[in-house]
C-alpha positions as CSV (number, residue, x, y, z in Angstrom):
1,X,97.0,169.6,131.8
2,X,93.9,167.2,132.6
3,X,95.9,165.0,135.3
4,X,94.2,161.8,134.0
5,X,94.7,162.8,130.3
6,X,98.3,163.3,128.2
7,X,97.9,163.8,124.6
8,X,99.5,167.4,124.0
9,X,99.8,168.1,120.1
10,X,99.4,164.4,119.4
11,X,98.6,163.4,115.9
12,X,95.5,161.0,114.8
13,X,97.6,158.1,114.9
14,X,99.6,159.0,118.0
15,X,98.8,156.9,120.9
16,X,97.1,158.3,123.7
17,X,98.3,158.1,127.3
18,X,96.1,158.0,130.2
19,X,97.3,159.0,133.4
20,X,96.7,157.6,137.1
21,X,94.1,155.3,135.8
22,X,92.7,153.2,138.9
23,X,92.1,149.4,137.6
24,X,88.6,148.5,138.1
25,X,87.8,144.9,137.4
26,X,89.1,141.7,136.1
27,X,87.4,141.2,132.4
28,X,87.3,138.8,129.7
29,X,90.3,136.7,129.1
30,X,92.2,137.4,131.9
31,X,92.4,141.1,131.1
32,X,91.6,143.8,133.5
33,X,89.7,146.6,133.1
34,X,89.6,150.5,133.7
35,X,87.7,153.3,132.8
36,X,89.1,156.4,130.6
37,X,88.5,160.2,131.1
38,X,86.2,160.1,128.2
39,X,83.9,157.2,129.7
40,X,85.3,154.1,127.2
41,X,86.8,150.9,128.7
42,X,90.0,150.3,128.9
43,X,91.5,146.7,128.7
44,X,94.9,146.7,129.7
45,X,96.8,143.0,130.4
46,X,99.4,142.3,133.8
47,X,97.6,144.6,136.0
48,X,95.1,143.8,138.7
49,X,92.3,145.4,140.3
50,X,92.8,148.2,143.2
51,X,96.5,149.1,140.8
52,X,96.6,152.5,139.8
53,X,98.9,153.1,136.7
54,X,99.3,155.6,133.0
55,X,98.0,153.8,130.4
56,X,99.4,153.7,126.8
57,X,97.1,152.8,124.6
58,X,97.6,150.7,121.3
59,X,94.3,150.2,119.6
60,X,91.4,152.3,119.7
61,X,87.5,151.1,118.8
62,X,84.6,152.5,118.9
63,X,83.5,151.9,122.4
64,X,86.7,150.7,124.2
65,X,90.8,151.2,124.1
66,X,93.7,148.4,124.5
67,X,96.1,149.8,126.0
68,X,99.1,148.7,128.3
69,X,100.5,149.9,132.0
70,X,103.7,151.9,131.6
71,X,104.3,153.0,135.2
72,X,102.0,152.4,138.7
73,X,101.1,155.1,141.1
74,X,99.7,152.6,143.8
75,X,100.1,149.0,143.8
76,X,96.8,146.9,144.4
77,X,96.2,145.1,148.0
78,X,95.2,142.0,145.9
79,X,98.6,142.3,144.1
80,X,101.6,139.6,144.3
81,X,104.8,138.7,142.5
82,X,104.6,136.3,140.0
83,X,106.8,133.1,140.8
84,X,107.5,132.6,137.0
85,X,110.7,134.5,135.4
86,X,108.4,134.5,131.8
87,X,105.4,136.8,133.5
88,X,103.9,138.8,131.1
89,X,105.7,137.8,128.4
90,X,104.5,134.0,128.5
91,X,100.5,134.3,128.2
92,X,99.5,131.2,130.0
93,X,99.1,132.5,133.1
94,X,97.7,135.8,133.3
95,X,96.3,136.3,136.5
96,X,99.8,134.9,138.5
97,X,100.5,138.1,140.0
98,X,97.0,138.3,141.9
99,X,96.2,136.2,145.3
100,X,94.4,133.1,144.9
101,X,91.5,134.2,147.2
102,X,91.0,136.7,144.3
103,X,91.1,134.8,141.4
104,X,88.4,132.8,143.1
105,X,86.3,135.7,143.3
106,X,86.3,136.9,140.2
107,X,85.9,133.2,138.1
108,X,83.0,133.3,140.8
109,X,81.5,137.0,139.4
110,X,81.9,136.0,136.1
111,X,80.0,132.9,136.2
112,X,77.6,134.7,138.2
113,X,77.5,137.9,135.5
114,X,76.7,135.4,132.8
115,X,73.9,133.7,134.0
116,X,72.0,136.5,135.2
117,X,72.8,138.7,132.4
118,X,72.6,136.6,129.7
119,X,70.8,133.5,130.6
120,X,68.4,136.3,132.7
121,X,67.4,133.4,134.5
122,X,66.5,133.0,138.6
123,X,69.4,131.5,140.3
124,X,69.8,130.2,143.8
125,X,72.7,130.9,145.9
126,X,75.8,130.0,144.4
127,X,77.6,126.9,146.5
128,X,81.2,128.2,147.3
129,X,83.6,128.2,144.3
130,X,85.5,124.9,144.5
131,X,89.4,126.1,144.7
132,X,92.4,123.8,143.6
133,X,94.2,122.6,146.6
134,X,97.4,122.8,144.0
135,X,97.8,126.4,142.7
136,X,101.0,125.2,140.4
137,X,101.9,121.9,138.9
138,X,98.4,121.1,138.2
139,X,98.4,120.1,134.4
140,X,98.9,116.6,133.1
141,X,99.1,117.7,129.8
142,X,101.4,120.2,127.9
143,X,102.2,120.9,124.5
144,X,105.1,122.8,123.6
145,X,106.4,124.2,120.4
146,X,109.6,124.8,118.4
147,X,111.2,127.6,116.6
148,X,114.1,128.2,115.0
149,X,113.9,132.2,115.1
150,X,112.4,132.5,118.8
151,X,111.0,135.4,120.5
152,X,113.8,138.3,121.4
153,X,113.2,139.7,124.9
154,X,113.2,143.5,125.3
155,X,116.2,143.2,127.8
156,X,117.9,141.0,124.4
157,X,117.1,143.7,122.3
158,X,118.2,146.5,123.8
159,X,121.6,144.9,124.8
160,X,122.5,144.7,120.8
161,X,124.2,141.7,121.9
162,X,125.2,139.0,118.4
163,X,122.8,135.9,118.9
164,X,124.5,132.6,117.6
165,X,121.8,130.6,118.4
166,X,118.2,131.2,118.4
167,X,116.6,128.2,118.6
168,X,113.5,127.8,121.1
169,X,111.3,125.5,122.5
170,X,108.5,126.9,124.4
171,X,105.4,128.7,123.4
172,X,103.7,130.9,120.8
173,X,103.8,134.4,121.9
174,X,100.0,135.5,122.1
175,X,98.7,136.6,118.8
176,X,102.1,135.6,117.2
177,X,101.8,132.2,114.7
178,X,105.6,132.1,114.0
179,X,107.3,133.2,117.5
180,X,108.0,131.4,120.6
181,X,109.1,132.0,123.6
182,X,111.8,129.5,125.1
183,X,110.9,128.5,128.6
184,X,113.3,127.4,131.2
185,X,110.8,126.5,133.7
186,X,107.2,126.4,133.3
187,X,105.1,125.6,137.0
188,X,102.1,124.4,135.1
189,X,103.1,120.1,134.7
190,X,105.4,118.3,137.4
191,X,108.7,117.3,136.9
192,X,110.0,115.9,135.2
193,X,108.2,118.0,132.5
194,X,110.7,121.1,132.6
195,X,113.7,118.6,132.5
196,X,112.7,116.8,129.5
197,X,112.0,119.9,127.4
198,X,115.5,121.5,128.8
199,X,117.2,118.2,127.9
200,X,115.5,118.1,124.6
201,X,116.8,121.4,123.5
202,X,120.3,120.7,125.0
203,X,120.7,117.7,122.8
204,X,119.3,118.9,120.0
205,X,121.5,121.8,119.7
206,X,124.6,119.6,120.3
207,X,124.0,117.8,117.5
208,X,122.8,119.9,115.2
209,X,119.2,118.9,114.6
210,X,116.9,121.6,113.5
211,X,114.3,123.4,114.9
212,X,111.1,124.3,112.4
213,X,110.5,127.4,110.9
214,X,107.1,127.7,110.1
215,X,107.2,130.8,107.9
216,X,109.6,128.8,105.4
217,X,108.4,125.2,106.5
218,X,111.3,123.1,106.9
219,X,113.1,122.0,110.2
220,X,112.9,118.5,111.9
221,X,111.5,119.7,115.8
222,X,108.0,120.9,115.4
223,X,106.5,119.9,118.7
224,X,106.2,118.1,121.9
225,X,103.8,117.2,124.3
226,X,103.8,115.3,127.3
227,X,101.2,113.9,129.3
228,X,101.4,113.3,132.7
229,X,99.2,110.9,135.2
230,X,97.7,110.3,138.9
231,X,99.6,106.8,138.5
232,X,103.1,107.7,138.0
233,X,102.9,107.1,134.1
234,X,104.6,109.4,131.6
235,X,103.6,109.8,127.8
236,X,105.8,112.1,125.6
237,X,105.0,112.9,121.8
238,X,107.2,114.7,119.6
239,X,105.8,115.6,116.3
240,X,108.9,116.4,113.6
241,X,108.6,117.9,110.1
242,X,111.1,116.6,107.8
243,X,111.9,112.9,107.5
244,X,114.8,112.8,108.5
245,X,115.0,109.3,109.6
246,X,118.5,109.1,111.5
247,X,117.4,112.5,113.5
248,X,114.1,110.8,114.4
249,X,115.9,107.7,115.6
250,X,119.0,110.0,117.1
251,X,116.6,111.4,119.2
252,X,114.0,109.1,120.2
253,X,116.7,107.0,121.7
254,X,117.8,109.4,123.7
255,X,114.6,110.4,125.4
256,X,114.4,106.5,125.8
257,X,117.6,106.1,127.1
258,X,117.8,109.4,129.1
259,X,114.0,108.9,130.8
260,X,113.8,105.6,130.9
261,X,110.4,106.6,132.9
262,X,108.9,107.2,130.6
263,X,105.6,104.7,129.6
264,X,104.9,105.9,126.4
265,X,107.3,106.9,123.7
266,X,105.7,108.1,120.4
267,X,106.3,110.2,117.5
268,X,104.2,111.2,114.8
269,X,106.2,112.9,111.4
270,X,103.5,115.8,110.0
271,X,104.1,118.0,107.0
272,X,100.5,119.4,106.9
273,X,100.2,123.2,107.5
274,X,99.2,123.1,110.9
275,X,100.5,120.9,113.4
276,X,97.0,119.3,114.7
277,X,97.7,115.6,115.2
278,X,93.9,114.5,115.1
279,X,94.4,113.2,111.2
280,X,97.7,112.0,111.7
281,X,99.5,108.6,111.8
282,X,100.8,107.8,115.2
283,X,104.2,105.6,116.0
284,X,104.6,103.9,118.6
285,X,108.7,104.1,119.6
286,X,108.8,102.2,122.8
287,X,106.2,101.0,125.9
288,X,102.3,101.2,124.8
289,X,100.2,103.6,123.3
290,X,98.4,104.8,126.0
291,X,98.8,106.1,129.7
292,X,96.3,105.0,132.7
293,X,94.6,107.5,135.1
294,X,92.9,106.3,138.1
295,X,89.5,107.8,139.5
296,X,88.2,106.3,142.3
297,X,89.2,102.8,141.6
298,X,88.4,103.1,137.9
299,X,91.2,103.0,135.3
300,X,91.4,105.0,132.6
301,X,93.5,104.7,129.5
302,X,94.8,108.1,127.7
303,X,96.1,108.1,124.1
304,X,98.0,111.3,122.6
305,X,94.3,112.2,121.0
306,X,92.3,111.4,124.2
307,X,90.4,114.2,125.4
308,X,90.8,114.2,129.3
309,X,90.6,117.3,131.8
310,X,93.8,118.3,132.1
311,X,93.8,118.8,136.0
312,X,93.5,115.2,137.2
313,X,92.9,116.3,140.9
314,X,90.2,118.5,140.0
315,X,88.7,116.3,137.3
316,X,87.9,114.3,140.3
317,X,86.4,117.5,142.4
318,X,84.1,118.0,139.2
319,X,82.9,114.2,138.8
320,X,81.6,114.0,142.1
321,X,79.9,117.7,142.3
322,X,78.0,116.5,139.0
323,X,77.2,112.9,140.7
324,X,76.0,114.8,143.5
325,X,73.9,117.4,141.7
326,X,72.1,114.4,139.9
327,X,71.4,112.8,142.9
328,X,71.4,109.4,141.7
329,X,69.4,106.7,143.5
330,X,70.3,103.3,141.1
331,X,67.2,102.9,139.5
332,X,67.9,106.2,137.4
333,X,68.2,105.7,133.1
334,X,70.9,108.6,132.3
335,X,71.7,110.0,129.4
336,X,76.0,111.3,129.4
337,X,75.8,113.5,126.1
338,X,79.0,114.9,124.6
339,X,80.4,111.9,126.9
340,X,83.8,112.3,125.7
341,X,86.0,108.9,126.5
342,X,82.9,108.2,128.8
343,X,85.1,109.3,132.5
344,X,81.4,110.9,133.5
345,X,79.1,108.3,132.0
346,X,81.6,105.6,134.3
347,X,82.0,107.5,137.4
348,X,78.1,107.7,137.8
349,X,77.5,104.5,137.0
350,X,77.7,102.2,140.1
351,X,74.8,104.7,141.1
352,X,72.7,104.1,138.1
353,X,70.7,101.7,136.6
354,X,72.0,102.7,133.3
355,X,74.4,105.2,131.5
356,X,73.9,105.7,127.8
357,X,77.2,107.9,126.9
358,X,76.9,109.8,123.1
359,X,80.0,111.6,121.4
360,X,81.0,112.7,117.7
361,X,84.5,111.6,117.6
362,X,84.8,108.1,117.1
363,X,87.7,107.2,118.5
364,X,86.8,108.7,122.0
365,X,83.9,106.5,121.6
366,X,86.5,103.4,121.2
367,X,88.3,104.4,124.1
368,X,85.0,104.6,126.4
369,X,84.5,101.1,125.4
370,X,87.6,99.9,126.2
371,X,87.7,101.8,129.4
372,X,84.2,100.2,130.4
373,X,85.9,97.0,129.4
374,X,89.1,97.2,131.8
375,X,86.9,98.4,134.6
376,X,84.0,95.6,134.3
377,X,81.2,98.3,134.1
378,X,78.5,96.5,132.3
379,X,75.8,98.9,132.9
380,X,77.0,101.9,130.2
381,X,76.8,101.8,126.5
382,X,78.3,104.1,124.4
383,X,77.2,105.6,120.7
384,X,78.6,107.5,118.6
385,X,77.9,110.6,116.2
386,X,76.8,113.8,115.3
387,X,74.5,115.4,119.2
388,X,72.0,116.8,116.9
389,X,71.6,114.0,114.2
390,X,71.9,110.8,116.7
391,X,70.1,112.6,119.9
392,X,66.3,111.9,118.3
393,X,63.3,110.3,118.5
394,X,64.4,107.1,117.1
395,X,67.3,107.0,119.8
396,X,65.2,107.8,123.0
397,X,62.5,105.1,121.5
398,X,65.5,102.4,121.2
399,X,67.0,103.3,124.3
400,X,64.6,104.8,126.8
401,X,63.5,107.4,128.4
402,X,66.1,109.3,130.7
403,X,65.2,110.4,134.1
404,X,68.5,112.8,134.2
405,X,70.5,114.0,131.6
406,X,73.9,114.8,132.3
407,X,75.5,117.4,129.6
408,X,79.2,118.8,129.3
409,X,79.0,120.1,125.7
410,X,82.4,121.7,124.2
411,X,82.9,125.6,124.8
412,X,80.5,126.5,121.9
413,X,77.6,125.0,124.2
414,X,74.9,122.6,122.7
415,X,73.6,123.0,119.5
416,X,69.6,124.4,119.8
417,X,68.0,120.9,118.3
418,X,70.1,119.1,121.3
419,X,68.4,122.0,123.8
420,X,65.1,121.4,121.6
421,X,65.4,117.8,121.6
422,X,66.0,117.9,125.7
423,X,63.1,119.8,126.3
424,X,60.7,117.4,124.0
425,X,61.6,114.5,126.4
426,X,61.7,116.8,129.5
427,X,63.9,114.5,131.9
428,X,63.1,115.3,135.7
429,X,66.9,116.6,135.8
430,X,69.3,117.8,133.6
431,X,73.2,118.5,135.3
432,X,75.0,120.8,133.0
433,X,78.5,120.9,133.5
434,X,80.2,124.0,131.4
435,X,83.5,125.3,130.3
436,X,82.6,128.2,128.9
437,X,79.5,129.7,131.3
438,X,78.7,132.5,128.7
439,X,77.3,129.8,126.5
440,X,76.0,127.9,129.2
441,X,73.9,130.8,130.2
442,X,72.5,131.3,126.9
443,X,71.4,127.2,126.8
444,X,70.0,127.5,130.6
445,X,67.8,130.5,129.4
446,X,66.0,128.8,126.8
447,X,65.4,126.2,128.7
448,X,63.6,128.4,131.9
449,X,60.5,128.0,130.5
450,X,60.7,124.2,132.0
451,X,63.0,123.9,134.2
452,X,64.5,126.0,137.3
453,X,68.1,126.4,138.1
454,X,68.6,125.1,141.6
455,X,72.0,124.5,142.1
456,X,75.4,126.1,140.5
457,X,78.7,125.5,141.7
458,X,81.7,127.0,139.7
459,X,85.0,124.9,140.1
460,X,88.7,126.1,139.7
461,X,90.0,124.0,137.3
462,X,92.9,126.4,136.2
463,X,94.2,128.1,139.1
464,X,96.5,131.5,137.9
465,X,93.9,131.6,134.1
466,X,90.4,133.4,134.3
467,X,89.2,129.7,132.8
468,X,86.4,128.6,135.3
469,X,83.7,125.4,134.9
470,X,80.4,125.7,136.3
471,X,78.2,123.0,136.9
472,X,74.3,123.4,136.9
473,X,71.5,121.8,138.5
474,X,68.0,122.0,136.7
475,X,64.7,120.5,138.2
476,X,61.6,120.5,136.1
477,X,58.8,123.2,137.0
478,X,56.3,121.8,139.0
């Protein structure tokens, strides 16, 4: 029998199994990847590079299989335990059980894959990836949901053992809308994170207050977040489906009374059929509506719809790699597009002459305001609307001529009239700060015709995840 190959008498739809498969690479979505008898990929998830393993396979395309690790021959060099008990099963962090040194290499690879083989562009040598000084514990903001039927573990299957309760609070199994999987302790947000979910589900299984089921849509627990800050500052958000009034209140005052920590106590009751909070009323239960961050002597306040990079320490890191990279001397007009609550746009501005901030959603314009406000910058103004509709002629006429543009677009990249638009006005720099450097590399290569790259710099924002940001520097062509 072909030592890399089992598939005696199998049917069509039998699934294959390859054996001593040696993992290759790290791929896409913080899956690795490996390379079958026949010459087809092979994505296969909880393995890392250097493992050697058999290979079941599940799903079979045209030029690749998915497949999963069923027993190792050789453990990789690059290979560690995972600290969490819900590895593997949890998909949040996929790449736990490889070293950090590794990670870093291979968010560095992929950043560099994508802009030489998509963007096709020249590129300088990369600066060294920026790594998080904090591996775990990083996140200051979680969302967590609930379940009434949650997520059975194989070991729970197998035992046949009667289940009286299965209520969960946790999260969605990958590619699974209606299970979750209940977590006892996540290392992603600080304490007291894990102790208020715990103490959550404790209470509300005492007394008997119900956890949603989304298939037949009733239950009172449908979420939770919590958002964390650099100050201390605590925000938690529990979004609940029925209107049950005298469960809201049962619980509410308990979290209150239980984390009296806590800044910001809200709720929000949402019967839509998803559980997005954007269109929602919020209610205020007890302290204010918001949480403050702090950068660099500048306050920021964060509301439960605030967009804000969810690793405060590195958030920082970022901001000043992209302050850097624009070089600012303080007689510089700059232009913060896709500004967000206006963190960027503020941060740059005590080296500026002027920061004009743009953004879609309205009420991260308010907040940019206020923020601008509380911190008595008075050199930043902030618009707001559709990039491609507000970002014209009319608006560079009213508000000048940019000498450096500074862009962190959302992961879909910016639209081609806002890459058009940019390269009408031709600013003598453009920083381009990236979550998503596939896109990224597509914007920098229409725009090589004018500009050079100069500078990159990936930064780990989301240490044990394949997520990466990568921040650009582009100089105009001489």
């Amino acid at each position: 029998m072909n030592p890399y190959f089992c598939a005696m008498g199998r049917k069509k739809t039998d699934k294959i199994v390859f054996e001593n498969v040696k993992v290759l690479d790290a791929g896409a979505k913080g899956v690795s990847v490996a390379k079958a008898p026949d010459g087809k990929v092979i994505f296969i998830p909880n393995v890392v590079p250097g493992d050697v393993v058999d290979v079941q396979t599940f799903k079979k395309r045209k030029a690749y299989y998915e497949g999963k690790a069923v027993n190792f021959h050789e453990f990789s060099e690059h290979r560690i335990d995972p600290i969490c008990e819900h590895f593997g099963v949890c998909g949040g962090c996929k790449w736990q059980n490889m070293k950090y040194e590794q990670q870093l290499f291979y968010k560095n690879q992929e950043v560099f894959n994508h802009l030489k083989r998509i963007g096709k562009v020249e590129l300088p040598e990369f600066e060294p990836i920026l790594g998080s000084k904090e591996q775990f514990f990083y996140r200051n903001k979680m969302e967590f949901g609930f379940s009434s039927s949650r997520w059975m573990t194989q070991e729970e299957i197998d035992s046949e053992a009667k289940l009286d309760n299965k209520n969960a609070v946790g999260f969605h199994i990958p590619k699974m809308w209606d299970k979750i999987l209940d977590i006892k302790k996540c290392h992603l947000q600080q304490d007291p994170s894990n102790d208020i979910r715990n103490e959550i589900r404790r209470f509300a299984n005492e007394n008997g207050l119900t956890f949603f089921n989304p298939r037949e849509n009733h239950g009172l627990l449908r979420t939770f977040m919590i958002r964390t800050a650099s100050t201390g500052e605590i925000m938690v958000l529990i979004q609940f489906y029925d209107n049950d009034k005298k469960g809201i209140e049962l619980m509410m005052n308990f979290l209150s009374e239980r984390f009296p920590e806590i800044t910001s106590l809200q709720y929000v009751i949402n019967q839509k059929a998803n559980d997005t909070i954007y269109d929602q009323d919020i209610i205020l239960f007890k302290g204010r509506d918001y949480i403050l961050e702090e950068m660099e002597g500048l306050n920021f306040s964060i509301n439960a719809k605030s967009f804000y990079q969810t690793n405060s320490a590195q958030a920082y890191e970022l901001y000043s790699i992209t302050r850097d990279f624009a070089g600012l001397t303080g007689n510089e007009l700059v232009y913060d597009l896709y500004t967000g609550t206006g963190t960027i746009a503020q941060f740059v501005s005590k080296k500026a002459k002027k920061v004009i901030g743009v953004e879609a959603v309205p009420e991260a314009i308010a907040d940019a305001k206020e923020n601008a406000k509380r911190n008595n910058i008075t050199n930043c103004e902030f618009f707001v609307g559709d990039m491609k509709n507000v970002f014209n002629d009319e608006f560079i006429k009213t508000h000048g001529h940019p000498d450096v543009i500074i862009t962190d677009p959302p992961r879909d990249g910016m639209h081609a009239d806002v890459v058009g638009q940019i390269l009408k006005i031709a600013p003598e720099k453009v920083v381009y700060v990236s979550c998503n450097s596939a896109t990224q590399a597509r914007d920098l290569a229409l725009m090589d015709g004018m500009y050079k790259v100069t500078r990159v710099r990936p930064v780990d924002m989301f240490p044990q995840t394949h997520h990466v940001e990568n921040v650009v520097l582009l100089e105009k062509r001489k």
